[in-house]
N, C-alpha and C positions, 0 to 999 in steps of 0.2 A: 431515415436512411442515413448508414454512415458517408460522409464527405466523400473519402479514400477509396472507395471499395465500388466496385463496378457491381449493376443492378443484380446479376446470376449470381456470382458469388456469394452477395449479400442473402441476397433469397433461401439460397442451397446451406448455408451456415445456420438463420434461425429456421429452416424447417426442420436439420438436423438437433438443434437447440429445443425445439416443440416436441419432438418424438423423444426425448429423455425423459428420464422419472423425475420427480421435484427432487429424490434424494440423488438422483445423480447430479442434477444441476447446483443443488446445494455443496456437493463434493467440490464441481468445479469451482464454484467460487468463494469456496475455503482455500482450495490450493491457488485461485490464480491471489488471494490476499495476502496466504503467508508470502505467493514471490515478489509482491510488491513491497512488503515488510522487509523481508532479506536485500532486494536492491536496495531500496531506501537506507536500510543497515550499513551495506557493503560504500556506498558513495559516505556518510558520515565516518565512515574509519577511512577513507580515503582521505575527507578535508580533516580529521582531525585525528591522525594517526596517533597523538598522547593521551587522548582522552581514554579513560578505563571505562568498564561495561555499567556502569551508574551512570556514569556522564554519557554514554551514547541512546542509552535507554529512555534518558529527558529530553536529548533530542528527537529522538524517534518520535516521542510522542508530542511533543513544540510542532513536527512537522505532521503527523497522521490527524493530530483533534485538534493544532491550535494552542497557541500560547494561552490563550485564559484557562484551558481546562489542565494543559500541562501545569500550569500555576496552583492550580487546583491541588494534584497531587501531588506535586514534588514539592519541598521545600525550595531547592533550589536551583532554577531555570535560569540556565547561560545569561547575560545580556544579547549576547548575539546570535541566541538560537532564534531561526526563522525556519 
């Protein structure tokens, strides 16, 4: 059970959740990813308005998998991307 959310609602949300097709819920949580990709985005050009689309794209991903695997693929990871 979510913390937040009072017992009906919660209930009326995954029943409505159960009555979709896997490819509809699969949809859904493609779009609610990319939104949390694009926030995530939108707040990095906010703390680091000089950085170019390389350097926001190593953060993106320091913050989505984690510095060991952003290390993985980028050459080169900010020191103080977290």
């Amino acid at each position: 059970m979510l913390e937040d959310t009072a017992a009906e609602p919660e209930r009326r949300y995954f029943a409505l959740l159960r009555g979709q097709t896997p490819a509809a819920r699969l949809r859904k949580a493609v779009s609610l990813s990319r939104a949390v990709r694009q926030l995530a985005l939108a707040g990095l050009r906010d703390r680091y308005p000089e950085a170019g689309d390389a350097e926001l794209r190593v953060r993106l991903a320091v913050i989505l998998y984690g510095r060991p695997v952003a290390e993985r693929i980028f050459r080169d990871v900010p020191v103080d991307a977290r």
